[in-house]
PQR file of N, CA, C, O and H, with PARSE charges and radii, in Angstrom:
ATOM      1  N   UNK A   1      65.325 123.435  76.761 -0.4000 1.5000
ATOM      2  CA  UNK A   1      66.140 123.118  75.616 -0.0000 2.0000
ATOM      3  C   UNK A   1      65.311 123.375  74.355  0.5500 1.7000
ATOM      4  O   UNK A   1      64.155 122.952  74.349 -0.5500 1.4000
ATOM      5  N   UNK A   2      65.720 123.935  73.436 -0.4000 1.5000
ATOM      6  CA  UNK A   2      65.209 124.220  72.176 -0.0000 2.0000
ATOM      7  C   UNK A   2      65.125 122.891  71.855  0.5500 1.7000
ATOM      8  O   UNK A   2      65.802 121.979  72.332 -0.5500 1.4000
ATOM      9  H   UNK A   2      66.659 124.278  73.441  0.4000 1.0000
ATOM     10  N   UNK A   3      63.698 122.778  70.480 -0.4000 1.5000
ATOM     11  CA  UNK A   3      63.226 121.587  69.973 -0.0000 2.0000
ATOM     12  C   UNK A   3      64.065 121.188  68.817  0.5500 1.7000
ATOM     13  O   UNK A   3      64.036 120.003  68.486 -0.5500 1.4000
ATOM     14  H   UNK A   3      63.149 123.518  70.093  0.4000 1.0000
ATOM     15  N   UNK A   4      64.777 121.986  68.188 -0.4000 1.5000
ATOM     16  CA  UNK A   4      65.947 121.840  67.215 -0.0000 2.0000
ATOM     17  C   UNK A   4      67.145 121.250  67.780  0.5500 1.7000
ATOM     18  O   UNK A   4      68.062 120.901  67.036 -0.5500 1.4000
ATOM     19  H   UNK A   4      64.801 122.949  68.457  0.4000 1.0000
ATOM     20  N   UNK A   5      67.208 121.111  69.033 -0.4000 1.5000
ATOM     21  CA  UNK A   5      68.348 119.753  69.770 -0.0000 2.0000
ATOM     22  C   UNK A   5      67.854 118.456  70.090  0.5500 1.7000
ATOM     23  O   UNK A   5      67.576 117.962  71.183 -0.5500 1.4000
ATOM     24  H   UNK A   5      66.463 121.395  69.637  0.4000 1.0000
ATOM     25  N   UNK A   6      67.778 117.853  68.580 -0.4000 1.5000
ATOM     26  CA  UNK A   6      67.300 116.758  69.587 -0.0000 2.0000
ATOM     27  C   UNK A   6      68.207 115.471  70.082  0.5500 1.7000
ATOM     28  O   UNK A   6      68.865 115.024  69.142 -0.5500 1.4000
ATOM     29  H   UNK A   6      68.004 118.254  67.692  0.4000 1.0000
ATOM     30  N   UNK A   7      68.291 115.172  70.607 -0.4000 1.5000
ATOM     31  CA  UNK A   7      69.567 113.893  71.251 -0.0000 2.0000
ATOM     32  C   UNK A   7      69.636 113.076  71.515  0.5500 1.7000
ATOM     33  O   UNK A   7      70.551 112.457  72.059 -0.5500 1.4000
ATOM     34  H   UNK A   7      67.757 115.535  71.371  0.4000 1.0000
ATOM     35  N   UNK A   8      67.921 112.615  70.965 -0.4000 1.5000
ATOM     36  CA  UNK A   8      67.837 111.097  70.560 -0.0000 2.0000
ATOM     37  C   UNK A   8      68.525 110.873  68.911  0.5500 1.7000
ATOM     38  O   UNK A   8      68.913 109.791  68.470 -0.5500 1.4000
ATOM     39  H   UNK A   8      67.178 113.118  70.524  0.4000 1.0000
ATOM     40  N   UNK A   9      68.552 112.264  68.133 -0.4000 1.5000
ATOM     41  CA  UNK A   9      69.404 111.383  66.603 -0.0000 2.0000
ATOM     42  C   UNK A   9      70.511 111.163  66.889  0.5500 1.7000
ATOM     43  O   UNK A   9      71.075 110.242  66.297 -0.5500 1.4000
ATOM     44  H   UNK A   9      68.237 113.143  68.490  0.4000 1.0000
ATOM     45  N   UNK A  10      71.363 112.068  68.089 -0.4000 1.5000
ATOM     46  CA  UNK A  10      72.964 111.872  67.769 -0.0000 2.0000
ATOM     47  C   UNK A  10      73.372 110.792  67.603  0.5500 1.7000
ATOM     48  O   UNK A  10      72.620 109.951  68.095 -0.5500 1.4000
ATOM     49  H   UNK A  10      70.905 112.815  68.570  0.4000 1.0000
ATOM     50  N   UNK A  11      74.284 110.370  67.101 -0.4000 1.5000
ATOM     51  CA  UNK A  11      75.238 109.335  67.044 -0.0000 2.0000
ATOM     52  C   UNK A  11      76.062 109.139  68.304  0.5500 1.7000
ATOM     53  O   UNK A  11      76.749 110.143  68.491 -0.5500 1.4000
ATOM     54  H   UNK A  11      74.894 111.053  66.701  0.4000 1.0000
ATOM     55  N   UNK A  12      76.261 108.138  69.310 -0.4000 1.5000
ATOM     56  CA  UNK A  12      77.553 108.255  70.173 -0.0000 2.0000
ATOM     57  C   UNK A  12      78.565 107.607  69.529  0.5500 1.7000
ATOM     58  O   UNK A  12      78.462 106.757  68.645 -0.5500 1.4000
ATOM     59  H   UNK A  12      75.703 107.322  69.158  0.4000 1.0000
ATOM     60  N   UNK A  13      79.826 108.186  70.164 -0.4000 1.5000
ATOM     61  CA  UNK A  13      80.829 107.731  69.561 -0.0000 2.0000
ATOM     62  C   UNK A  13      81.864 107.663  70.830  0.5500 1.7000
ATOM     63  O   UNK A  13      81.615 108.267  71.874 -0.5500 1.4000
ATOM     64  H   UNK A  13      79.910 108.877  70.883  0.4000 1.0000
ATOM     65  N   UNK A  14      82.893 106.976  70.673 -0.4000 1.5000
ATOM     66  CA  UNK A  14      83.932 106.673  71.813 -0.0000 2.0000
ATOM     67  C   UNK A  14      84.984 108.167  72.205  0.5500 1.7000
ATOM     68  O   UNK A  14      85.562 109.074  71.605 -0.5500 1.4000
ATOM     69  H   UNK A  14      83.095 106.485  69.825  0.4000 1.0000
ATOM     70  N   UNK A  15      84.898 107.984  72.736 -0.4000 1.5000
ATOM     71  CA  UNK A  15      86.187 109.458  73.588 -0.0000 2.0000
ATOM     72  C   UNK A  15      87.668 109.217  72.858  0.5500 1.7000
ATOM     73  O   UNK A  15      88.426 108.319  73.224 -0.5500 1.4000
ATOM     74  H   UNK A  15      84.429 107.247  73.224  0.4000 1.0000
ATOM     75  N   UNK A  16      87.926 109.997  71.946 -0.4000 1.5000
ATOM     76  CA  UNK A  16      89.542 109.583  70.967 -0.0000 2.0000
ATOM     77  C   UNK A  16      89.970 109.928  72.180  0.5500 1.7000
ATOM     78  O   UNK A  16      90.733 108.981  72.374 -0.5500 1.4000
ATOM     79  H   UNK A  16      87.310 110.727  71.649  0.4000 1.0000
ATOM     80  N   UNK A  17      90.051 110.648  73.236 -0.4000 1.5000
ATOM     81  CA  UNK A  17      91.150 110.428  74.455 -0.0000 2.0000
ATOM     82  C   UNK A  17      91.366 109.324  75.608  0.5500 1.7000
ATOM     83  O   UNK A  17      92.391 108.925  76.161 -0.5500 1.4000
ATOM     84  H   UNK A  17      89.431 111.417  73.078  0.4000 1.0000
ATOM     85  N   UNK A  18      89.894 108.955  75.771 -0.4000 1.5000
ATOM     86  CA  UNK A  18      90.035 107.913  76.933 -0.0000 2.0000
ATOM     87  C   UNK A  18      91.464 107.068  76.872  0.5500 1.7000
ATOM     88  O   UNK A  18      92.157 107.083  77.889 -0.5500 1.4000
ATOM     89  H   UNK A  18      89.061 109.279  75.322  0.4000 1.0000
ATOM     90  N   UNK A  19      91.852 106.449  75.895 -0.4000 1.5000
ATOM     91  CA  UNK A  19      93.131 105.684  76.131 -0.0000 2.0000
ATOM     92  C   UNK A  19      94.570 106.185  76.536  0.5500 1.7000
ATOM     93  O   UNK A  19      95.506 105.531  76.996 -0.5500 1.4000
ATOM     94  H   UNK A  19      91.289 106.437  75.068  0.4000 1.0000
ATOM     95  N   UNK A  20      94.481 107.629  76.216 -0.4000 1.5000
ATOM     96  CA  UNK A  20      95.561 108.562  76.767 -0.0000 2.0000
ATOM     97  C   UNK A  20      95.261 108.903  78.401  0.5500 1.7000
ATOM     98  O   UNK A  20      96.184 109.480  78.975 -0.5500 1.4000
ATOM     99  H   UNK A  20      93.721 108.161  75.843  0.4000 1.0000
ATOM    100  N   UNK A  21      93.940 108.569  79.272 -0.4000 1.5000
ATOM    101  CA  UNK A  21      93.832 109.394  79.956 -0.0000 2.0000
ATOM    102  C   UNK A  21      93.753 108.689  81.079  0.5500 1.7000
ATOM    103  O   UNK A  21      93.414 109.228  82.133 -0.5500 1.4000
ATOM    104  H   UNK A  21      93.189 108.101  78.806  0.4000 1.0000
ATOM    105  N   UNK A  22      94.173 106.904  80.965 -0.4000 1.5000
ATOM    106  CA  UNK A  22      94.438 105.840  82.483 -0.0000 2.0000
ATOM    107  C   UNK A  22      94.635 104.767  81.411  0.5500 1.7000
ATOM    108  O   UNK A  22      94.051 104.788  80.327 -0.5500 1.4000
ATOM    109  H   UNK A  22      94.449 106.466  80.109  0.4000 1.0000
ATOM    110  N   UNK A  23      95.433 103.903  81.768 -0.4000 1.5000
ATOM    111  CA  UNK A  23      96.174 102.772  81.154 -0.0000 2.0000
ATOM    112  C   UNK A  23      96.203 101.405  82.279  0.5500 1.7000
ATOM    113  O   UNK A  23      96.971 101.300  83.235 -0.5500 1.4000
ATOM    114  H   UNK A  23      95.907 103.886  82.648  0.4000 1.0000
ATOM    115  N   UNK A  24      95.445 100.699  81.980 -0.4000 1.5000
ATOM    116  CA  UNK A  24      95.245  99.544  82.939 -0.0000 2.0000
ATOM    117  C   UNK A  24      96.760  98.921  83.183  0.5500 1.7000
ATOM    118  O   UNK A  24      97.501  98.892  82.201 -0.5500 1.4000
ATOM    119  H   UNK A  24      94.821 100.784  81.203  0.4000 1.0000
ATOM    120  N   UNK A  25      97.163  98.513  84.219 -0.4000 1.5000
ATOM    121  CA  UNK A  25      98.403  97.855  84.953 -0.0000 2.0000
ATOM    122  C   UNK A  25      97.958  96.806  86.164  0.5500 1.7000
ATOM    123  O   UNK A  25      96.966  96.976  86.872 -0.5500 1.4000
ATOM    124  H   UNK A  25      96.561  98.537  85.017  0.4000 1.0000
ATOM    125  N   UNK A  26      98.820  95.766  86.258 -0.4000 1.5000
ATOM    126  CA  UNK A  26      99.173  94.940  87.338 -0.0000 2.0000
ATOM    127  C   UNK A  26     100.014  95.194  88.109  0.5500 1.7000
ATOM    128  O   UNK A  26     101.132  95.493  87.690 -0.5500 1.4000
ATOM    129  H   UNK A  26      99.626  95.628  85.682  0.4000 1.0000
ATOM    130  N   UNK A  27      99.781  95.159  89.263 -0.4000 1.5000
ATOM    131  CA  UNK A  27     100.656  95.707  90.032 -0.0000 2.0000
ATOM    132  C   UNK A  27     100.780  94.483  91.695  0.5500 1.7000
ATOM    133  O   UNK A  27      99.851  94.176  92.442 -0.5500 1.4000
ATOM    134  H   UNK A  27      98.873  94.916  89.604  0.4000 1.0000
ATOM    135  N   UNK A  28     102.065  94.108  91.776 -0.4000 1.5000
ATOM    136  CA  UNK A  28     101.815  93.201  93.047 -0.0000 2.0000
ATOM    137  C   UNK A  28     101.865  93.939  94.528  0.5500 1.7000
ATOM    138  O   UNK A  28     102.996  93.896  95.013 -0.5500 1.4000
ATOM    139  H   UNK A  28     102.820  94.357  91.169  0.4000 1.0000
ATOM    140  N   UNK A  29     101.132  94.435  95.136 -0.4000 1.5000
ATOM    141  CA  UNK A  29     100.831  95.511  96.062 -0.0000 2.0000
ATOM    142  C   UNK A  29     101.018  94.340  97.533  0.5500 1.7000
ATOM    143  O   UNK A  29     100.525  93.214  97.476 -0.5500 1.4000
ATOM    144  H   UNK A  29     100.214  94.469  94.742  0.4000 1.0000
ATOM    145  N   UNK A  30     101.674  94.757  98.592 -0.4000 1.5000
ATOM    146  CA  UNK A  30     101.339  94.117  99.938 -0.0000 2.0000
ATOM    147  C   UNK A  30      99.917  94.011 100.271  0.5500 1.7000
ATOM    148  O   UNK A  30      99.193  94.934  99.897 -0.5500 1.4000
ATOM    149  H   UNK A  30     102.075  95.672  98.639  0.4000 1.0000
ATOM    150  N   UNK A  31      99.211  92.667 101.157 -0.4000 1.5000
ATOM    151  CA  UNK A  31      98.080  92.942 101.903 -0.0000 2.0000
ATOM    152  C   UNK A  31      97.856  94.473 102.414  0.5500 1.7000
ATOM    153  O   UNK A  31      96.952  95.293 102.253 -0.5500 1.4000
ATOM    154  H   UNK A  31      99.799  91.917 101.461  0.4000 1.0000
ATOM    155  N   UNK A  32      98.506  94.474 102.775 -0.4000 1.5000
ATOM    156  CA  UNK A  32      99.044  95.687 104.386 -0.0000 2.0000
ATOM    157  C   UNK A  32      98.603  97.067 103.122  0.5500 1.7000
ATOM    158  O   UNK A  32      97.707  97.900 103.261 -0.5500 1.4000
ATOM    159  H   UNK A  32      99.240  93.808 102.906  0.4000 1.0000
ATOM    160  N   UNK A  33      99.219  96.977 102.363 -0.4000 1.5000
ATOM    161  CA  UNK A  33      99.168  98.040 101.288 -0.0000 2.0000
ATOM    162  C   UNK A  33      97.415  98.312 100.594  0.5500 1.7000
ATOM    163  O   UNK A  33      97.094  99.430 100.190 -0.5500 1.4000
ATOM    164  H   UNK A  33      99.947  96.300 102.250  0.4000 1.0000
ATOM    165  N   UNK A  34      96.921  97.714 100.575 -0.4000 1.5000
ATOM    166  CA  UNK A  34      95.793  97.253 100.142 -0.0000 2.0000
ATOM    167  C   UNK A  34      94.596  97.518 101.221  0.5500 1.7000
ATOM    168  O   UNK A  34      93.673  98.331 101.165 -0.5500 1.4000
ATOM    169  H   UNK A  34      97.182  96.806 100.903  0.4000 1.0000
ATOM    170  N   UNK A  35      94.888  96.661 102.112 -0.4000 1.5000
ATOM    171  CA  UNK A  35      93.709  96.985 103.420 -0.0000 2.0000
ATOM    172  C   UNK A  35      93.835  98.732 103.474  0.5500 1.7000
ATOM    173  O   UNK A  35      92.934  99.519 103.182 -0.5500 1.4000
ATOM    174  H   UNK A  35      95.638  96.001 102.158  0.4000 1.0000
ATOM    175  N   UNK A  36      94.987  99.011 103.857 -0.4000 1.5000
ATOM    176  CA  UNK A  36      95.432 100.321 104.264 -0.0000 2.0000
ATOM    177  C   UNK A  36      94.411 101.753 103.053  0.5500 1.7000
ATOM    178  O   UNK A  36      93.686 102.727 103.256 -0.5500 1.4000
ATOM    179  H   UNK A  36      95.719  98.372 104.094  0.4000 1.0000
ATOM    180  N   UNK A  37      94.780 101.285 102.288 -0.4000 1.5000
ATOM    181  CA  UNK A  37      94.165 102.198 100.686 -0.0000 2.0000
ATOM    182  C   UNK A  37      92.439 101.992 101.003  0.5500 1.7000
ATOM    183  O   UNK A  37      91.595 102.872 101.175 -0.5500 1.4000
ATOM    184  H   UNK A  37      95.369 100.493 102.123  0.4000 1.0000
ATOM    185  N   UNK A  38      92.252 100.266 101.006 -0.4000 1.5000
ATOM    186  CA  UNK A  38      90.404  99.935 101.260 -0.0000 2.0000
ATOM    187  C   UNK A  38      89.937 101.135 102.550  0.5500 1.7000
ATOM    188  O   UNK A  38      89.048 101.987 102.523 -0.5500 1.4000
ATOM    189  H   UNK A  38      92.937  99.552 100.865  0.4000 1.0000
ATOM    190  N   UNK A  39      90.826 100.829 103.519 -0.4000 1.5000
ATOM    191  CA  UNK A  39      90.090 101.469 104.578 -0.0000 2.0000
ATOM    192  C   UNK A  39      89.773 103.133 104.383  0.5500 1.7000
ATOM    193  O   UNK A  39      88.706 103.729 104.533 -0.5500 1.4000
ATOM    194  H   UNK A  39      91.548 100.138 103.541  0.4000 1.0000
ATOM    195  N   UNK A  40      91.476 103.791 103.884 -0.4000 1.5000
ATOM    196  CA  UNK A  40      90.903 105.633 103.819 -0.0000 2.0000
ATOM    197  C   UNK A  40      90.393 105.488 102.326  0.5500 1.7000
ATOM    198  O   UNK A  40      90.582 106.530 101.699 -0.5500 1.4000
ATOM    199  H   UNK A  40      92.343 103.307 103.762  0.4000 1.0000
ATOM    200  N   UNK A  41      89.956 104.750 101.784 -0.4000 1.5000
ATOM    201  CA  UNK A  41      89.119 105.000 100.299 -0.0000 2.0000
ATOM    202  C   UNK A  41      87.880 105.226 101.106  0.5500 1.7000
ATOM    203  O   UNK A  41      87.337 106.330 101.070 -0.5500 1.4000
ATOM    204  H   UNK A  41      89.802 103.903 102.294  0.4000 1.0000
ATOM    205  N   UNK A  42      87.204 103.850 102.127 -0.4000 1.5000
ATOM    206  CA  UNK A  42      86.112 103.714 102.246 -0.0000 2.0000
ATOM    207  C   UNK A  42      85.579 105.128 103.078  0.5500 1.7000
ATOM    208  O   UNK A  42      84.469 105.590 102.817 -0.5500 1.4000
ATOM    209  H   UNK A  42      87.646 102.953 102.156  0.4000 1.0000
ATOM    210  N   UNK A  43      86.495 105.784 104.128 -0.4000 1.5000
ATOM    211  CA  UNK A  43      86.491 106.939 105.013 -0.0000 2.0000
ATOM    212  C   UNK A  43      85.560 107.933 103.167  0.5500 1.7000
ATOM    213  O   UNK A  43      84.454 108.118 102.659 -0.5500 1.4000
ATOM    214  H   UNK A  43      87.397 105.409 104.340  0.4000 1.0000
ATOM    215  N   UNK A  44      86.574 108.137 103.002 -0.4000 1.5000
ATOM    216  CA  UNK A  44      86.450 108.916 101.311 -0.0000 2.0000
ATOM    217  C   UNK A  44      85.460 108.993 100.389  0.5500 1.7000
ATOM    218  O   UNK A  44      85.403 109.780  99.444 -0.5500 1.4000
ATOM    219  H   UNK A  44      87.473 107.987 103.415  0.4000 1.0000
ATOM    220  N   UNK A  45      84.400 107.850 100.801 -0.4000 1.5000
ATOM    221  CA  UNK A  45      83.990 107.000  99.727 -0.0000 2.0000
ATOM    222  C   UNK A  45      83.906 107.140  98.507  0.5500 1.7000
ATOM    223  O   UNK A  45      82.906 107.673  98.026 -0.5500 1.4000
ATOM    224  H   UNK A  45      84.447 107.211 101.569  0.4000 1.0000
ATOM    225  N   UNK A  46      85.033 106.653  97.652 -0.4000 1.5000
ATOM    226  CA  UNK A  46      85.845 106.226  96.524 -0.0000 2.0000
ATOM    227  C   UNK A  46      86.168 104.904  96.846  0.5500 1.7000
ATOM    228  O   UNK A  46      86.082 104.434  97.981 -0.5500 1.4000
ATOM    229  H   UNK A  46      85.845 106.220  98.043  0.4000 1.0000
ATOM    230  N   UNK A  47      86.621 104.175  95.633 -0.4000 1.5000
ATOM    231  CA  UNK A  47      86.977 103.201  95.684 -0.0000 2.0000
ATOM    232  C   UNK A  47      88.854 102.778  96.151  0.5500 1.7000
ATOM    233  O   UNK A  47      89.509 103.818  96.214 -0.5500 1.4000
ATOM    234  H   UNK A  47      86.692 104.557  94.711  0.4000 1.0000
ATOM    235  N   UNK A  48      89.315 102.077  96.316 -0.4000 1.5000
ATOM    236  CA  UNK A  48      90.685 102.200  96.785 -0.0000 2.0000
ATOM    237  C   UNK A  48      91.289 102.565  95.080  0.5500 1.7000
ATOM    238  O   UNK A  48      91.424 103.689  94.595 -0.5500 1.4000
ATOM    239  H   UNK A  48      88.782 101.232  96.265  0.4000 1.0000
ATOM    240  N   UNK A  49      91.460 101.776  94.686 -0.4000 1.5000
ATOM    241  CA  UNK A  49      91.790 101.840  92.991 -0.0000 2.0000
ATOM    242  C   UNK A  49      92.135 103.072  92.797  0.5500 1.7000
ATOM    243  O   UNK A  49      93.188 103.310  92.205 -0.5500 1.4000
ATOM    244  H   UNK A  49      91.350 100.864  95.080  0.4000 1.0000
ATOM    245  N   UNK A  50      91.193 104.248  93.326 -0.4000 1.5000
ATOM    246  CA  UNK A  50      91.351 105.993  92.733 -0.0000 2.0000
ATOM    247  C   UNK A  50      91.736 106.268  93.814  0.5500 1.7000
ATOM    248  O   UNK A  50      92.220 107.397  93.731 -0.5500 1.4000
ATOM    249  H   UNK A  50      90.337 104.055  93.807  0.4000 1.0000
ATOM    250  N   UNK A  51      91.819 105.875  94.873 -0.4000 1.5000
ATOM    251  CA  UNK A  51      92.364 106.769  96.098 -0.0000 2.0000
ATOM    252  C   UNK A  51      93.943 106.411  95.614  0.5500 1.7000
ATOM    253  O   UNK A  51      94.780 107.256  95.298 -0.5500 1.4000
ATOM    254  H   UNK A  51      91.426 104.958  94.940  0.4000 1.0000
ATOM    255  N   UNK A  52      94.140 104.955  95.635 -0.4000 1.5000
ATOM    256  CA  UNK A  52      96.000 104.845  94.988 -0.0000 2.0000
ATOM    257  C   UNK A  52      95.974 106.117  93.735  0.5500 1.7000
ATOM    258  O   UNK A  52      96.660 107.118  93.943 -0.5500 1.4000
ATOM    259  H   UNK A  52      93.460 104.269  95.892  0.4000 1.0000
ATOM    260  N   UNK A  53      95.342 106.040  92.738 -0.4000 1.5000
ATOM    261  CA  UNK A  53      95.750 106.478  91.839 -0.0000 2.0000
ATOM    262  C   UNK A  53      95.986 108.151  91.974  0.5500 1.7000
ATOM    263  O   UNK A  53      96.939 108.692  91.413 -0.5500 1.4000
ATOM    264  H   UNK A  53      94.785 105.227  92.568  0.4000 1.0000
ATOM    265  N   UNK A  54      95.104 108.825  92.701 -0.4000 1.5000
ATOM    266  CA  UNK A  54      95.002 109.836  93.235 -0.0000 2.0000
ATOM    267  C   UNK A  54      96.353 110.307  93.984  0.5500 1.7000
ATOM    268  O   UNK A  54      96.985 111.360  93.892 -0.5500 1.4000
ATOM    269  H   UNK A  54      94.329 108.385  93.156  0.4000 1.0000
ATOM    270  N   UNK A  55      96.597 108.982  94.869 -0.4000 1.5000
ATOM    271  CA  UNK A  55      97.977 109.276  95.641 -0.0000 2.0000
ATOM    272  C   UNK A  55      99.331 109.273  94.828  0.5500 1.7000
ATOM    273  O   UNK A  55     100.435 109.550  95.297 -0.5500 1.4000
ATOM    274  H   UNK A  55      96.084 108.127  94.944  0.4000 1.0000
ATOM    275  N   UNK A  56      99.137 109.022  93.926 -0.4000 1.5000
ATOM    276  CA  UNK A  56     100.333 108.785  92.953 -0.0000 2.0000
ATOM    277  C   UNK A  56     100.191 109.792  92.295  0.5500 1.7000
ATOM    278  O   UNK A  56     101.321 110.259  92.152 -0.5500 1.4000
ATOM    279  H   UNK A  56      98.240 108.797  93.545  0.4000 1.0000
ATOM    280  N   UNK A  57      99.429 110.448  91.777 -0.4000 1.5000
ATOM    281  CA  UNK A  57      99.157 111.579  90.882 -0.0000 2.0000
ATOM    282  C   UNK A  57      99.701 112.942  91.514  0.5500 1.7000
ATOM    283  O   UNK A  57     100.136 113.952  90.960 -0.5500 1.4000
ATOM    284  H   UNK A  57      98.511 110.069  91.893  0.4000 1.0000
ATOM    285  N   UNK A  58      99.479 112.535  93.258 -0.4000 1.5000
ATOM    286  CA  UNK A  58      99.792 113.527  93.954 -0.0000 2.0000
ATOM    287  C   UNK A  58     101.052 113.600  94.045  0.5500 1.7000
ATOM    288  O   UNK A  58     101.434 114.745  94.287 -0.5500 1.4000
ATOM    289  H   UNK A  58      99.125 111.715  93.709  0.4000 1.0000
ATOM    290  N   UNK A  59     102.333 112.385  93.891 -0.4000 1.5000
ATOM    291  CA  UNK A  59     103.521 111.778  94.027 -0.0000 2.0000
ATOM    292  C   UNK A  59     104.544 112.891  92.701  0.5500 1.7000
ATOM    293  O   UNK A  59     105.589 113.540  92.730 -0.5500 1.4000
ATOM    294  H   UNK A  59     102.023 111.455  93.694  0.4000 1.0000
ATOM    295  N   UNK A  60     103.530 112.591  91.729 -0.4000 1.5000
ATOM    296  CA  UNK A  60     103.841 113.363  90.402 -0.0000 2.0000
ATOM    297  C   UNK A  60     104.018 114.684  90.202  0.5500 1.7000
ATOM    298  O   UNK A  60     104.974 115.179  89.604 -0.5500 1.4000
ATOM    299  H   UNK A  60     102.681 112.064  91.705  0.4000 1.0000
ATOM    300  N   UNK A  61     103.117 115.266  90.688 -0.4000 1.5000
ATOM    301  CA  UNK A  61     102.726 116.501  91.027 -0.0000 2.0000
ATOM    302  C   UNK A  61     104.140 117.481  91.830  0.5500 1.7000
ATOM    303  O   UNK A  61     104.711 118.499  91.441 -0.5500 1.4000
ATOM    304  H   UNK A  61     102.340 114.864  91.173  0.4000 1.0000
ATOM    305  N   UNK A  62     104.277 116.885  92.699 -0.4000 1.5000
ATOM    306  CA  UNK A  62     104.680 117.405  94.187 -0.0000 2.0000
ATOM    307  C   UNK A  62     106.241 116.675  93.531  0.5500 1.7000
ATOM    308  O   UNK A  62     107.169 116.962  94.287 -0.5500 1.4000
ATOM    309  H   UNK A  62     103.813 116.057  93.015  0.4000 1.0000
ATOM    310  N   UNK A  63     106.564 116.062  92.661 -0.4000 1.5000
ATOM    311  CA  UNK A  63     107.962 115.483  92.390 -0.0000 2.0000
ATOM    312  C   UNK A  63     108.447 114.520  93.796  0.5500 1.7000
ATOM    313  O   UNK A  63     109.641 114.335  94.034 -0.5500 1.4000
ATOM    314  H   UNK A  63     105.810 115.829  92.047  0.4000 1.0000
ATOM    315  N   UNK A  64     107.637 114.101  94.436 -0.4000 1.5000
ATOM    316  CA  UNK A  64     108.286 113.427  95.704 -0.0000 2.0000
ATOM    317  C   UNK A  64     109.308 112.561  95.397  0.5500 1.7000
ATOM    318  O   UNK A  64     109.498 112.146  94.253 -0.5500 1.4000
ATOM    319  H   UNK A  64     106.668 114.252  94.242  0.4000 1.0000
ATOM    320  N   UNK A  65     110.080 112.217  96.494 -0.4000 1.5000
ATOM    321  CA  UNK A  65     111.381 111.178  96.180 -0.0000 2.0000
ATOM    322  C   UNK A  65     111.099 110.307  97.664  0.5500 1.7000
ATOM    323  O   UNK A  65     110.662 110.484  98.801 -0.5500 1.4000
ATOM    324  H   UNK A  65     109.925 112.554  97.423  0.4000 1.0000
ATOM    325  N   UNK A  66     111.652 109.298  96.825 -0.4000 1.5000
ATOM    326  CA  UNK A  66     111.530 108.480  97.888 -0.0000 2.0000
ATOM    327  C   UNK A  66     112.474 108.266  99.664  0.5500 1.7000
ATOM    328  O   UNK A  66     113.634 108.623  99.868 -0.5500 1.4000
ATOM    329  H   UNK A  66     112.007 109.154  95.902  0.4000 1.0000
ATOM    330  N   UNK A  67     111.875 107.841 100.324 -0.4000 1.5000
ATOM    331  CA  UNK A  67     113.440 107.921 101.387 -0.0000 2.0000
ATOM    332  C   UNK A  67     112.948 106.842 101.580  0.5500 1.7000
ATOM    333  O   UNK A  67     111.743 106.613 101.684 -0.5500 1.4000
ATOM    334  H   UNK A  67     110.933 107.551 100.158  0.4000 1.0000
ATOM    335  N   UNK A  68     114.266 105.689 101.682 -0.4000 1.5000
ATOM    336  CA  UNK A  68     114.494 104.238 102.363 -0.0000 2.0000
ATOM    337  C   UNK A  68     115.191 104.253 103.479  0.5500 1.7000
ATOM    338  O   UNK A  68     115.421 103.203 104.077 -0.5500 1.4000
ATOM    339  H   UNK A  68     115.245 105.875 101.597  0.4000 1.0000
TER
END
């Protein structure tokens, strides 16, 4: 790296997108729903949290519909 970068002066500053880019929610999820996500997160290792979120993203994506 050239000595004219240095990157101890920068300033940090916050991401103007982060708040556009995951939005915290509550959500009342089954046990069953939960263990199920812990277990193929842990296969994955990710946390369940992004493996749901991942699966939903994929939901979005793909336009899935539901069948009852």
């Amino acid at each position: 790296m050239k000595p004219e970068y240095d990157l101890a002066k920068l300033k940090s500053r916050p991401n103007p997108f982060a708040k556009k880019l995951k939005q915290q929610v509550t959500l009342p999820l089954g046990i069953d729903v939960i263990e199920y996500f812990e277990e193929k997160a842990q296969e994955k290792g990710i946390s369940y949290q992004e493996l749901i979120n991942l699966y939903l993203q994929d939901c979005v994506v793909r336009q899935h519909e539901l069948s009852f």
